[in-house]
C-alpha positions in Angstrom: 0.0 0.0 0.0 1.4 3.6 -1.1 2.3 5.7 1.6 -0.3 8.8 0.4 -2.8 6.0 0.7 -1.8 5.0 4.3 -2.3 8.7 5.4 -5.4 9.3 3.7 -6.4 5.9 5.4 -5.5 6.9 8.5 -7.1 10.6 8.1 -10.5 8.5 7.1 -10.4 6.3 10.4 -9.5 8.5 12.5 -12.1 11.2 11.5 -14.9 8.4 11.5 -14.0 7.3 14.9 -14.2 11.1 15.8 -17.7 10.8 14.1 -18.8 8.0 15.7 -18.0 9.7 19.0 -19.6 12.6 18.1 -23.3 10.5 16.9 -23.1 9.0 20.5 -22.9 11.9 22.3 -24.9 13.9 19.5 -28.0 13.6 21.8 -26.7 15.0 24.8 -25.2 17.8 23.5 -28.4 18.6 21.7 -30.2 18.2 24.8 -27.9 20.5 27.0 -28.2 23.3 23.7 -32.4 22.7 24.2 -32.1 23.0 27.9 -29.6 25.7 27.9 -31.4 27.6 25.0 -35.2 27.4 27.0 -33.4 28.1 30.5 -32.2 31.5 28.8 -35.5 32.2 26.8 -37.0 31.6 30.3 -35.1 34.2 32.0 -35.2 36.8 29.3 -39.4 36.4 29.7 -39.2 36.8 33.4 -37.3 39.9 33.1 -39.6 41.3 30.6 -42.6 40.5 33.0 -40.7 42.3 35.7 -40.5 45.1 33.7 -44.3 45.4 32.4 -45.1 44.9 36.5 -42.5 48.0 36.9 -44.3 49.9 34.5 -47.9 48.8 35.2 -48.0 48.0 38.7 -48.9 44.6 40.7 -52.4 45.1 40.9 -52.6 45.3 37.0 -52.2 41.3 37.2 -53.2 40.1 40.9 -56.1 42.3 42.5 -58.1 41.3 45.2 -56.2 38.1 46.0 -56.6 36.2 42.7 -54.2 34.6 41.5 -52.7 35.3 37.4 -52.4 32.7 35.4 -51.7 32.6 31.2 -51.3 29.6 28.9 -50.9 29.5 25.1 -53.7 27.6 23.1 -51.7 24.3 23.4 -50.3 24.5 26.9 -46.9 24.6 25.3 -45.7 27.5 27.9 -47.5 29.5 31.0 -46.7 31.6 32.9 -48.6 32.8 36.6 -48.1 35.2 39.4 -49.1 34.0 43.1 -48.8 35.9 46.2 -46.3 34.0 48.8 -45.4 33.7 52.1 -43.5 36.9 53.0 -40.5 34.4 54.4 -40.2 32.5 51.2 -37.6 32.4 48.7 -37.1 30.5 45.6 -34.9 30.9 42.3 -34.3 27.9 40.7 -35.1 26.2 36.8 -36.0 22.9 36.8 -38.3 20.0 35.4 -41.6 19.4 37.2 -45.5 18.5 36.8 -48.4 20.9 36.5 -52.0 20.1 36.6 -53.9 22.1 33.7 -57.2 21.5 32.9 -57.0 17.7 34.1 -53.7 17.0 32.4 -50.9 16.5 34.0 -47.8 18.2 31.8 -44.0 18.2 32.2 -42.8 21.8 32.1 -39.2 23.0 32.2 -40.2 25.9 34.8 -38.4 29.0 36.3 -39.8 29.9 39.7 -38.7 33.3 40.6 -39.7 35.1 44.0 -40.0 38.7 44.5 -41.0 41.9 46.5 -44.0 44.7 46.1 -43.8 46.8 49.0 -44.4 44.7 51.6 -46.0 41.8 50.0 -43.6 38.6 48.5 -45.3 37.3 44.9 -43.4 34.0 43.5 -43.4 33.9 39.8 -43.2 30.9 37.6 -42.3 30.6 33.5 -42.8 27.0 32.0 -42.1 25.3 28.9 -43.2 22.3 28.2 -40.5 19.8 28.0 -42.2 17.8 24.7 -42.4 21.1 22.9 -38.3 21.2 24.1 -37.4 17.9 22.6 -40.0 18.5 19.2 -36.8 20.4 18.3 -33.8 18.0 19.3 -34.8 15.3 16.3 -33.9 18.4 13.3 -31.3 19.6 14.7 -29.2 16.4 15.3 -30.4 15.8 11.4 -28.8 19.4 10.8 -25.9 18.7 12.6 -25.1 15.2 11.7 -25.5 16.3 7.8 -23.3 19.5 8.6 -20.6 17.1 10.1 -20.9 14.7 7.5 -20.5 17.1 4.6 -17.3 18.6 6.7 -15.4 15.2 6.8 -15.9 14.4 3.6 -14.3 17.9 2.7 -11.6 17.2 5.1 -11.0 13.5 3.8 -10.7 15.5 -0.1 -8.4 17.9 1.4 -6.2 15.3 3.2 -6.0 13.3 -0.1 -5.3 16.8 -2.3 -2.7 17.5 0.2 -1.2 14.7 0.7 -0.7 14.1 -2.8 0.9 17.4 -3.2 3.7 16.9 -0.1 4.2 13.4 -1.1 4.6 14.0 -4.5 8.8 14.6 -4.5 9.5 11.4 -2.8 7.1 10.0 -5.8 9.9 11.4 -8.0 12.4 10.5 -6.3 11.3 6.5 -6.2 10.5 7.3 -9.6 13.4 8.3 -11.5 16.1 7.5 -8.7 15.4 3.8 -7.9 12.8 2.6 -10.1 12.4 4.2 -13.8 16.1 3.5 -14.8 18.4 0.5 -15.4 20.7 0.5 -12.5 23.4 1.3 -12.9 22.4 4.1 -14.9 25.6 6.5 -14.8 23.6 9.4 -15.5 24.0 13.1 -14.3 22.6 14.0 -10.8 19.2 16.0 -11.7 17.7 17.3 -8.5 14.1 17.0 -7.7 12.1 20.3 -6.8 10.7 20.1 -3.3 10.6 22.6 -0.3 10.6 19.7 2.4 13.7 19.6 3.6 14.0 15.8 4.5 13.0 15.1 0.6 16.0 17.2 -0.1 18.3 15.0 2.0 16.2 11.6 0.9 17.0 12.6 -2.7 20.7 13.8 -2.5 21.7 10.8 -0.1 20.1 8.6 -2.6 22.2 9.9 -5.7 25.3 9.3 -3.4 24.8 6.4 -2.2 23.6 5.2 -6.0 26.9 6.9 -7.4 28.8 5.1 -4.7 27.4 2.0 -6.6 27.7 3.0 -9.9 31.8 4.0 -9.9 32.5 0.7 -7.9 30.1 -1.3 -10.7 31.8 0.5 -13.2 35.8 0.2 -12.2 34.8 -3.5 -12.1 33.4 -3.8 -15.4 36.7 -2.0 -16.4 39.0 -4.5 -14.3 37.3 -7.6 -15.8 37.1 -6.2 -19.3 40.8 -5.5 -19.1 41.9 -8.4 -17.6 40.4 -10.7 -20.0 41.7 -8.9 -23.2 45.1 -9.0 -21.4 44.6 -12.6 -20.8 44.1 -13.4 -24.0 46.9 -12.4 -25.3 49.4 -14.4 -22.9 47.2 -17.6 -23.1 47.5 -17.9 -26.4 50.9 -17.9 -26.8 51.5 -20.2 -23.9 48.7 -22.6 -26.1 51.1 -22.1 -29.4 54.1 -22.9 -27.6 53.0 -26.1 -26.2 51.4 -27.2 -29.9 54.4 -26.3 -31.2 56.8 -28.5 -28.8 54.2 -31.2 -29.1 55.5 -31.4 -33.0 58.8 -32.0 -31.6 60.6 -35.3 -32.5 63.0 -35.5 -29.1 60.0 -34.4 -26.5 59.9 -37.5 -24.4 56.6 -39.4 -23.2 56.5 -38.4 -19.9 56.9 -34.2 -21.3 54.5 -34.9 -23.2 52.3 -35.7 -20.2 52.9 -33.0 -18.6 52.3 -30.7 -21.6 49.0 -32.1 -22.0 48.1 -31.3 -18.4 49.7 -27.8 -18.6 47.0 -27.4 -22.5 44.2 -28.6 -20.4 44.9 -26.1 -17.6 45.4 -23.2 -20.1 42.0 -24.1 -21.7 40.2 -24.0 -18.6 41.8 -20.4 -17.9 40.8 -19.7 -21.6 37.3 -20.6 -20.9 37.6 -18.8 -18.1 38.8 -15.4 -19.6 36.3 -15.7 -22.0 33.3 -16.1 -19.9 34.4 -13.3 -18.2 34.8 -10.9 -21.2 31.2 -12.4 -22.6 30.2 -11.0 -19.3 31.3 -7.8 -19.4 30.2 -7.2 -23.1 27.0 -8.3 -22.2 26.9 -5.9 -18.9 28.6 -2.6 -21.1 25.6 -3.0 -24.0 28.4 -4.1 -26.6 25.5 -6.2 -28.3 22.8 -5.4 -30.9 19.1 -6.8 -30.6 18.1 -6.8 -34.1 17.7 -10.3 -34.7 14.5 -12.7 -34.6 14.7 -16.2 -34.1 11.4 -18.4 -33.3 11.5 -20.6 -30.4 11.2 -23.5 -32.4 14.4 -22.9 -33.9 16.1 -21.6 -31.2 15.7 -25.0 -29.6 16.6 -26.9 -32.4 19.9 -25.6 -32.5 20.7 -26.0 -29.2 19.6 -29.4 -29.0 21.6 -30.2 -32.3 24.8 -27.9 -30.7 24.5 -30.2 -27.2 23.3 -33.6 -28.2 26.6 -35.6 -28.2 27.0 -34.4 -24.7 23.4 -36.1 -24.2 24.4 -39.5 -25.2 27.6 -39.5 -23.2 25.5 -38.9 -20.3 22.4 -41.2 -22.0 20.0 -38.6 -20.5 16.8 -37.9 -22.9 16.1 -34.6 -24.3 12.2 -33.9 -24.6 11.1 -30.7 -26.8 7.6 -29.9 -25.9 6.6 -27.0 -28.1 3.4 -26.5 -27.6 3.1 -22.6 -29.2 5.9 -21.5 -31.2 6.5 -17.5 -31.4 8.7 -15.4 -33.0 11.4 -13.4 -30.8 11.7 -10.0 -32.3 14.3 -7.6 -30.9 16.7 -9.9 -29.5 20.6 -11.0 -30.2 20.4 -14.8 -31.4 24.1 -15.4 -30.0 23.5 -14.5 -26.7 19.6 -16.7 -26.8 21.3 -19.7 -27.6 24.1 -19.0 -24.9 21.4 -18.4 -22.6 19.4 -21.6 -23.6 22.8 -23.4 -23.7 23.9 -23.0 -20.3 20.6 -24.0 -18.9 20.4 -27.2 -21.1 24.0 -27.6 -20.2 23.6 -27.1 -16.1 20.7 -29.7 -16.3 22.5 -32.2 -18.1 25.8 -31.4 -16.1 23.5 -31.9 -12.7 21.7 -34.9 -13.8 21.2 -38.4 -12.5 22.1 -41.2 -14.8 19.6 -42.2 -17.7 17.7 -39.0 -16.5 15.7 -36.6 -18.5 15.6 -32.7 -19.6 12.2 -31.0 -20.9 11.8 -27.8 -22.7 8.6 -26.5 -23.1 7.6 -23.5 -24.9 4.2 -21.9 -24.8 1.9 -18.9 -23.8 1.4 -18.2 -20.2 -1.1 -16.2 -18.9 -0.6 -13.6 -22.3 3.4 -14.3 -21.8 5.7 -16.1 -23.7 7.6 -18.6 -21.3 10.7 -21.2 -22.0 10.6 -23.9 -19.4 14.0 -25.8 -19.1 13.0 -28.6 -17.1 15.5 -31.5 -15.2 15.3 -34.7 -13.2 18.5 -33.8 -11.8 20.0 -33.6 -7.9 17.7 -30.4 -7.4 19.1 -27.0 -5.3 19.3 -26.6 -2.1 16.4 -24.5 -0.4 19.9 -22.2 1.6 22.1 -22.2 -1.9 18.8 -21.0 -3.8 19.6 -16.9 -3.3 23.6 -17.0 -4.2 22.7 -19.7 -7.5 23.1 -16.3 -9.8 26.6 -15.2 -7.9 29.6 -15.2 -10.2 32.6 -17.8 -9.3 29.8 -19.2 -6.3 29.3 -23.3 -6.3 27.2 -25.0 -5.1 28.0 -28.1 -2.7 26.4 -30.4 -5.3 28.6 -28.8 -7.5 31.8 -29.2 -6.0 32.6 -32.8 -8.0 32.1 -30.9 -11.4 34.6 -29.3 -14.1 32.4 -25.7 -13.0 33.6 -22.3 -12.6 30.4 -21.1 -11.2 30.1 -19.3 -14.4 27.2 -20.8 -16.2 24.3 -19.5 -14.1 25.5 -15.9 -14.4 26.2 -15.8 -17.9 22.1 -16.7 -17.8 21.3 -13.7 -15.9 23.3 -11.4 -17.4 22.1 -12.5 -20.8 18.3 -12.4 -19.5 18.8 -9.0 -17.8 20.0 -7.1 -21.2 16.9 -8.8 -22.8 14.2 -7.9 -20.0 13.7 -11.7 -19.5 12.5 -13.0 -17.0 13.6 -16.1 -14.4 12.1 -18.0 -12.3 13.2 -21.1 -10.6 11.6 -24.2 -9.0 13.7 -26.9 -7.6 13.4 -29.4 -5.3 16.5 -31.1 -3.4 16.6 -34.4 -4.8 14.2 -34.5 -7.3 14.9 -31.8 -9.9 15.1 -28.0 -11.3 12.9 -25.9 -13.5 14.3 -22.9 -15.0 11.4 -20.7 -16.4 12.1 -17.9 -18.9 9.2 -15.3 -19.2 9.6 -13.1 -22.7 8.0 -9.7 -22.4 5.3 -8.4 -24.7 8.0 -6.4 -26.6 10.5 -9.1 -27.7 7.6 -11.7 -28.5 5.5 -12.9 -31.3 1.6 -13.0 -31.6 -0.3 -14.5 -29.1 -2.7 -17.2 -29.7 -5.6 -14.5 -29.1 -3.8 -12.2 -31.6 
């Protein structure tokens, strides 16, 4: 999961949580708005009463000790006057029961006492509490929808945002690890950000990939070097002994030892030119302008390695079931790479045992299957089997250089092939080359 996504995740949870907390308690705080909203409309009528008894005088609403009294139409709110023990005092807002008209009604009443001259009147303001709560239903409506509309604004703005502060280390991963064949050996371009750890994230990433790329490149030098200087030596150590084999007065026992000596030089020369193949391969010293189908391309290497097949007696089985034309790809270096696979599984092998190469469409890819009934890899060998000069235990007992296996890779990297492989200790290998769309021919849906 992308990083911008994680946030905007976490932005989403964590405002719904904050929502959910909010719905819970949505009622209450509704309910304390009503109350606190009626308790102040309450107070503001009682002082207007007090006012029109200032200005009107007591008798205007209680004369000859009756009592005032006023309701609306539907008993929602009242309000009455009563004269009062001179000794009693009351302020207070709270819910209780009045008796109108045979009903018996919850009102949020304020009960107020006060002084005429001499006389003590207690004054009462109620609400009925239904009316209150007629109100608390729209209004968490209201606010829910208000809330809701705000985090999906917010959640928007977190995405926006985050996609704007995120979007240099995009670059970066981008252009600096991802878009480019490593090592690239191209000039250091800086990416535009203001966030300073970007800045540091991007420049330690060109050192560190520079670091790489001088130490990838001074060994592609020493290897390129040192096999053209090999060369040179080896073959005129290989002409000298030829031409003292031709020698009349070389004894049997020289002779020998020459032979020795020719077999050592040509597993040096081998060797040398592996290693140069390697580097040629790794400095883009090849063209891909050939096509080969896969037909043919098995053909020949089956025709190139088939004596080596009898003097193991192992069987070779060809199992082309769709045959494509590769376009775009160097037809020395495919057969080298087809080679050495062929080659390790026959090398590898267990007596009378058997190799299969199958060719067909995958899942809309092009695959080579090389498949063995050989000794198998080791589950802890299976990372390093791609490391140059790097045997394998079951590989010890073999004429190997640890060469074959990396000539594969390096010969599937320049193509953008792909390798997969299966192996079980014991019972065999399959090596599994996946072609991509651009090197391959039509596809049976095609």
């Amino acid at each position: 999961m992308k990083l911008r996504t994680k946030l905007t995740l976490f932005n989403a949870i964590s405002k719904l949580v904050i929502v959910t907390l909010f719905i819970l308690l949505l009622p209450n705080i509704i309910e304390n708005i009503n109350q606190s909203y009626t308790d102040s409309r309450l107070i503001k009528q009682k002082d207007k009463f007090l006012e029109r008894v200032k200005e009107n005088g007591i008798k205007f609403y209680i004369e000859d000790g009756e009592n005032y009294g006023s309701y609306l139409p539907l008993k929602e709110e009242y309000i009455s006057l009563d004269e009062v023990d001179p000794s009693y005092f009351l302020d207070t807002i709270k819910d209780e029961q009045r008796l109108v008209e045979r009903d018996t009604i919850d009102y949020r009443i304020l009960s107020h006492t006060f002084k005429v001259g001499t006389r003590n009147y207690l004054l009462e303001v109620g609400k009925s509490t239904e009316s209150i709560g007629e109100t608390t239903g729209p209004l968490q409506n209201i606010a829910f929808q208000i809330l809701l509309g705000m985090i999906l604004l917010t959640i928007l703005a977190d995405q926006i945002f985050s996609t704007y502060i995120l979007r240099p280390l995009s670059i970066i991963i981008r252009t600096k690890l991802i878009g480019n064949k490593f090592p690239k050996f191209t000039v250091y371009k800086e990416v535009k950000t203001s966030t300073v750890d970007f800045q540091q994230l991007d420049l330690s990433i060109h050192r560190m990939v520079e670091t790489i790329e001088t130490a990838f490149q001074k060994e592609r030098e020493f290897i390129s070097n040192a096999s053209h200087e090999l060369m040179t030596p080896i073959s005129i150590l290989q002409s000298k002994i030829e031409n003292m084999f031709e020698q009349d007065d070389v004894a049997d026992e020289l002779k020998l030892r020459l032979m020795e000596m020719q077999k050592i030089l040509n597993r040096l020369k081998s060797i040398t030119k592996t290693l140069l193949l390697i580097s040629q391969i790794e400095n883009d010293q090849f063209l891909k302008e050939d096509k080969i189908t896969a037909r043919e391309l098995i053909e020949d290497v089956n025709e190139e390695i088939s004596i080596r097949l009898q003097d193991k007696n192992i069987s070779l089985n060809t199992n082309i079931i769709d045959d494509a034309e590769l376009l775009g790809v160097n037809k020395f270096l495919l057969f080298n790479l087809l080679f050495n696979l062929v080659n390790n599984a026959i090398k590898y092998n267990k007596p009378n045992g058997e190799i299969t190469i199958t060719a067909q469409w995958d899942k809309g890819n092009y695959t080579i299957s090389v498949a063995d009934t050989g000794i198998g890899i080791a589950d802890e060998e299976m990372p390093y089997i791609f490391n140059r000069f790097k045997k394998m235990k079951q590989s010890l007992s073999q004429d190997s250089f640890g060469l074959g296996l990396p000539i594969v890779k390096s010969i599937a990297t320049f193509h953008h092939i792909g390798i997969t492989v299966n192996s079980n200790h014991g019972v065999g290998s399959k090596f599994t080359l996946t072609f991509p769309s651009k090197v391959t021919g039509k596809s049976p849906g095609n």
